[in-house]
C-alpha positions as CSV (number, residue, x, y, z in Angstrom):
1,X,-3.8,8.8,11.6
2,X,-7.0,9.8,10.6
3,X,-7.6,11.8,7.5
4,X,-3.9,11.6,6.7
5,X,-2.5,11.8,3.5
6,X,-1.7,8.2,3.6
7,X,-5.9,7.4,4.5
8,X,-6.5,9.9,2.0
9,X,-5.1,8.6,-0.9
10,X,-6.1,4.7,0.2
11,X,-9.8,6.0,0.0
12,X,-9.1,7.9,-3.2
13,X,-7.4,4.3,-4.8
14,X,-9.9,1.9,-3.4
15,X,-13.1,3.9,-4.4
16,X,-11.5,4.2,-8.2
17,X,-10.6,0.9,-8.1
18,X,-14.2,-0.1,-7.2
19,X,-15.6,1.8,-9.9
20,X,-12.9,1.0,-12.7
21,X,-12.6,4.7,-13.3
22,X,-9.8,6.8,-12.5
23,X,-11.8,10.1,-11.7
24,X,-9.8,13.3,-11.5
25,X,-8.6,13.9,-8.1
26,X,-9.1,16.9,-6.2
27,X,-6.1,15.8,-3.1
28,X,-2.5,17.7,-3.1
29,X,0.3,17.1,-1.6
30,X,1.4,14.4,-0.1
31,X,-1.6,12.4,-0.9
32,X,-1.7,13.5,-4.6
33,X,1.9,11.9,-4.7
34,X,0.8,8.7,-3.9
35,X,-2.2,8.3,-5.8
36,X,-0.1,9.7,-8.9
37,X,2.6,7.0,-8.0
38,X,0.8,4.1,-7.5
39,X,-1.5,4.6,-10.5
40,X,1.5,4.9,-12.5
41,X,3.5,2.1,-10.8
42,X,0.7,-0.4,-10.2
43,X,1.3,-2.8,-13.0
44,X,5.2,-3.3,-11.5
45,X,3.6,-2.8,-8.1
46,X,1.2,-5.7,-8.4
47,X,4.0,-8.2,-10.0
48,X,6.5,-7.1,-6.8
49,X,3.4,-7.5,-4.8
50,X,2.5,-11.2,-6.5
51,X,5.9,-13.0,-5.9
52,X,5.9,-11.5,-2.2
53,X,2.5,-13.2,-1.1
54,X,2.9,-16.6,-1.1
55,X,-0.1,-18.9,-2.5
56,X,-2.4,-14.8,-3.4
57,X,-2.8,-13.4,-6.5
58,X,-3.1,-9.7,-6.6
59,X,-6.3,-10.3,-7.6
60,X,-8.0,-12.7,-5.3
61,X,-6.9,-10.1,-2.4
62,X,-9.6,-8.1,-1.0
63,X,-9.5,-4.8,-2.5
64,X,-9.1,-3.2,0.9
65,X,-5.7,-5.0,1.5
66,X,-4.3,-4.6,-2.1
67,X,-4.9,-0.9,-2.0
68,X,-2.9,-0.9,1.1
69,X,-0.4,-2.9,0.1
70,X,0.2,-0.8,-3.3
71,X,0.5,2.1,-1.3
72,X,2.8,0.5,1.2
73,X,5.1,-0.9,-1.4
74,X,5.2,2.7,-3.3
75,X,6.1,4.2,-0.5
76,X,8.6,1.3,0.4
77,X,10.4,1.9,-3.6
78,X,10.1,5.7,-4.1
79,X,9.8,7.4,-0.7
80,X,12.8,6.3,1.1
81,X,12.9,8.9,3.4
82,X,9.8,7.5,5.2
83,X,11.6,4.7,8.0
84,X,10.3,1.4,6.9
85,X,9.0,1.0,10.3
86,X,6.8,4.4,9.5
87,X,5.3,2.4,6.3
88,X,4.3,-0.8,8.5
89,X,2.8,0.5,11.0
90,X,0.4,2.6,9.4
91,X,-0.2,0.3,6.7
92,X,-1.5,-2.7,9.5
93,X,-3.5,0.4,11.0
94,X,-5.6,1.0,8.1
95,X,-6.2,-2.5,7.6
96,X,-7.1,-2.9,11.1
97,X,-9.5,0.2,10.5
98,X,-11.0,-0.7,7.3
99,X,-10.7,-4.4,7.0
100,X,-10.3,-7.1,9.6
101,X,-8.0,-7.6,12.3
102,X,-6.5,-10.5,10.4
103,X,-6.1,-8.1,7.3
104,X,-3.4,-6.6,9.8
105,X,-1.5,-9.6,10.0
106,X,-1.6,-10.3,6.2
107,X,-1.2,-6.8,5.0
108,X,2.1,-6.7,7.5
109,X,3.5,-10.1,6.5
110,X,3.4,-9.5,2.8
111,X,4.8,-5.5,3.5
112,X,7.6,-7.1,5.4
113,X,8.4,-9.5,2.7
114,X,8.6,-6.6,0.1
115,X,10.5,-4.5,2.6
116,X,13.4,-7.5,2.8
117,X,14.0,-6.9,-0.8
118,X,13.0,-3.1,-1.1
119,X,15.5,-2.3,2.1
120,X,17.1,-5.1,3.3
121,X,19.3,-3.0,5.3
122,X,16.6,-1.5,7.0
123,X,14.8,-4.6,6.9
124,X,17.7,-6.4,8.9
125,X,17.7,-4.1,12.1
């Protein structure tokens, strides 16, 4: 996974995001598309985001987690033709990677949550 688009664009978001800027970004692809999305979803993302994780405001996360959890809920509402299981998985690895191991467990509980109301049919299986 590393230096995948999906890493890519979490290091583009979280280092804008620490600097309250939104520099111009030099990524393409695959990448590009989910910086573009979630910058332009991330109000909607962070309410979706809010009633998922019980007793956490969007803001009290750790910026680390949030970013990942933006990015997994974009890719959860607008790339349905990555499997759910896809979006986990790689989500809890970059949290494992760039957080702590129990940003894995958080990051995944709150995904799954979202992923019951984003694709409950793929959610169910």
């Amino acid at each position: 996974m590393k230096g995948s688009p999906r890493e890519e664009a979490f290091r583009f978001l979280y280092e804008a995001e620490q600097r309250s800027d939104a520099p111009a970004s030099n990524l393409r692809g695959r990448a590009a598309r989910i910086v573009d999305g979630v910058t332009t979803n991330r109000t909607a993302l962070d309410e979706a985001i809010s009633e998922a994780s019980d007793n956490w405001r969007v803001e009290r996360m750790a910026r680390v987690d949030r970013t990942i959890i933006r990015i997994g809920l974009y890719e959860l509402r607008h790339q349905p033709d990555t499997p759910l299981g896809v979006v986990l998985n790689e989500a809890v690895e970059l949290a494992k990677r760039y957080s702590t191991e129990q940003s894995g467990a958080f990051v995944n509980g709150v995904l799954a949550a979202l992923a019951r109301e984003e694709r409950p049919d793929e959610a169910q299986q």
